[in-house]
C-alpha positions in Angstrom: 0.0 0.0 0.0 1.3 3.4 -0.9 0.7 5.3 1.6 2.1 8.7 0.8 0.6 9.0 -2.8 0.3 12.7 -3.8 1.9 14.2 -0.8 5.0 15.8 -1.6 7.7 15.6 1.0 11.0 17.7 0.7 14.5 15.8 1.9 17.2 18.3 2.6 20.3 16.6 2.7 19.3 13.9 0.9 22.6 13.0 -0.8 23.6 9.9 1.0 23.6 8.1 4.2 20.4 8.5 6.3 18.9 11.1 3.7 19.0 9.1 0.5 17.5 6.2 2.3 15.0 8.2 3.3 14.3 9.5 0.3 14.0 6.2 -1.4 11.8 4.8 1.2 9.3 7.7 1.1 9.1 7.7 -2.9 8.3 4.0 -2.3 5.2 4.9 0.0 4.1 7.5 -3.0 5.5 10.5 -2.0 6.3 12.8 -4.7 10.2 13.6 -3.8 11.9 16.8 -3.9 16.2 15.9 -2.9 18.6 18.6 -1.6 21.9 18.4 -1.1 25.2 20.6 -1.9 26.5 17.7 -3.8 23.6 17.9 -6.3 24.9 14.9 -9.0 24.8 12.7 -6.0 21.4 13.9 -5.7 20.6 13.6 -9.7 22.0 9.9 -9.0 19.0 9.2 -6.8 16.3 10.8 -8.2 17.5 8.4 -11.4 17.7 5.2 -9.2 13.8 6.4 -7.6 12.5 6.8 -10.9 14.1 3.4 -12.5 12.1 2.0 -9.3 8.9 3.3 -10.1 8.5 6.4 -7.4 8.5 10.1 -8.2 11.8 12.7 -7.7 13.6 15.6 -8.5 17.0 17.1 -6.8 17.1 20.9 -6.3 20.6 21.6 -5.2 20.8 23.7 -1.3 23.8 25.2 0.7 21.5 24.8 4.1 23.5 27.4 5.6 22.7 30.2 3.3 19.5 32.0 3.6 19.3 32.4 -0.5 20.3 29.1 -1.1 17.3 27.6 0.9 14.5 30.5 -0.3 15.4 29.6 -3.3 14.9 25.8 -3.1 11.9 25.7 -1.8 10.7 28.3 -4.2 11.6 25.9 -7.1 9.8 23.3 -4.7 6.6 25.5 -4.4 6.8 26.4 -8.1 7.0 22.8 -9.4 4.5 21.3 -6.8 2.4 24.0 -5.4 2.7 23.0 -1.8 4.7 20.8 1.1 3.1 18.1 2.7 6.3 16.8 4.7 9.8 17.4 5.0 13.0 15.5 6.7 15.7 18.2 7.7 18.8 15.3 7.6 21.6 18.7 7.6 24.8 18.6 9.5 28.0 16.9 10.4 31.4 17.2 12.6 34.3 19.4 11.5 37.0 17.8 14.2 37.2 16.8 17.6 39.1 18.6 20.1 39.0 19.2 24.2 37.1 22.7 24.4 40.1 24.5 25.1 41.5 24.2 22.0 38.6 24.2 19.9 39.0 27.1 17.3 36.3 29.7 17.3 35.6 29.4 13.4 34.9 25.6 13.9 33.0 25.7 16.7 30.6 29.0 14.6 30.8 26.7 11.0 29.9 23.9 13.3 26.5 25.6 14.5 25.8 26.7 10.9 26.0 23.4 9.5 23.9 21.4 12.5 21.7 24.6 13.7 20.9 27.1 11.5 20.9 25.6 8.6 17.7 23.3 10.3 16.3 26.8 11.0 16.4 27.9 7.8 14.7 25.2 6.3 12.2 25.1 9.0 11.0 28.9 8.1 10.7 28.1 4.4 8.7 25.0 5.4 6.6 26.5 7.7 5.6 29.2 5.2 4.6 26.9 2.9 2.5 24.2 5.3 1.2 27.0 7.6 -0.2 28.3 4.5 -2.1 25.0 3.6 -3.1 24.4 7.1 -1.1 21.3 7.7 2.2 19.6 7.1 4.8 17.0 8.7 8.6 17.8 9.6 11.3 15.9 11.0 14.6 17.0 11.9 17.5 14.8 12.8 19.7 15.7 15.8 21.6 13.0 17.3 22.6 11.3 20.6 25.2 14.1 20.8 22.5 16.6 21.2 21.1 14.0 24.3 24.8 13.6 26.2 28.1 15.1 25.7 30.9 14.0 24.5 34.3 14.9 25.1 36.0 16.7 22.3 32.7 17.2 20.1 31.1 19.8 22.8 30.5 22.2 19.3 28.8 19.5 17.3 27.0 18.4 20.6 26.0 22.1 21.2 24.5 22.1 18.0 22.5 18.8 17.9 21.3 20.4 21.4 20.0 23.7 19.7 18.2 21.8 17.2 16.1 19.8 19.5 15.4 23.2 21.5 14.2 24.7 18.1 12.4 21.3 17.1 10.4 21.8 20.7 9.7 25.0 20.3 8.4 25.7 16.9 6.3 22.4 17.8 4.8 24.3 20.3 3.9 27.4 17.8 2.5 25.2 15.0 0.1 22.5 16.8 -3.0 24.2 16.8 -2.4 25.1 12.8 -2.0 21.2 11.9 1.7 21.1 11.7 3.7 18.3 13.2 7.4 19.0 14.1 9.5 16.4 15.7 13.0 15.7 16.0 15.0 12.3 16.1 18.1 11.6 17.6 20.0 8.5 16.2 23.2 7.3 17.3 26.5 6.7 14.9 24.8 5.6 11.4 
């Protein structure tokens, strides 16, 4: 049973690991696919292995940490599909591990750009668009390091902490308007 059929669902950062699985999967249920990534012919790799299998895709290249970059993805989103039903915020990564001391200030600022903001960003373009149908589905993916510490990662571990603090929150402000935020926290995938 496909159970997604005609809801379109965005995937921002999509590429590979957790995000292209995910967006595989959900084309299988139905959904109608739109993949984001920086590395966009990864993307274009996928969206040709979802179609070969039957499912709907496209890939719209992001940098989730710049404001422009993610206005203008989900305005080729909005354009192509009229609306957002779901979306899987699957952004960040580590830049190094190092005791806190010596952790530069430029990492530990590109380190809450990749992991923090650029899940806020996303979320404000999604929001615009679901708050404006009345309804919509997000997920955004933190990690165990935004549960615990862990020595030597406390700027990645700060950021998967701010992103379940945002998740909460703007959960809080979209409820009554039919929009479901929620955050996951996986371990090393």
């Amino acid at each position: 049973m496909r159970t997604l059929e005609g809801q379109v669902v965005a995937v921002v950062g999509g590429s590979s690991g957790m995000g292209r699985q995910t967006a595989q999967h959900l084309a299988s249920l139905g959904a109608s696919v739109v993949i984001g990534a920086r590395r966009l012919e990864l993307c274009e790799e996928l969206v040709e292995t979802i179609r070969r299998d039957g499912g709907d895709a496209s890939a719209v290249g992001i940098d989730a940490t710049d404001p422009e970059s993610v206005r203008q993805f989900f305005d080729v989103l909005q354009a192509n599909h009229g609306r957002l039903d779901g979306a899987f915020n699957n952004v960040g990564r580590t830049l190094g591990h190092s005791p806190t001391i010596d952790t530069p200030l430029e990492r530990f600022e590109q380190t809450l750009a990749f992991n923090l903001k650029s899940t806020f960003l996303c979320m404000q373009q999604e929001l615009r668009l679901m708050s404006a149908a009345g309804r919509g589905s997000s997920v955004n993916n933190s990690s165990i390091g935004g549960t615990r510490g862990f020595a030597g990662l406390q700027d990645y571990c700060a950021a998967k902490w701010g992103v379940i603090g945002l998740t909460k929150s703007a959960a809080l402000e979209t409820a009554a308007q039919g929009i479901r935020i929620k955050v996951i926290a996986p371990g090393l995938v």
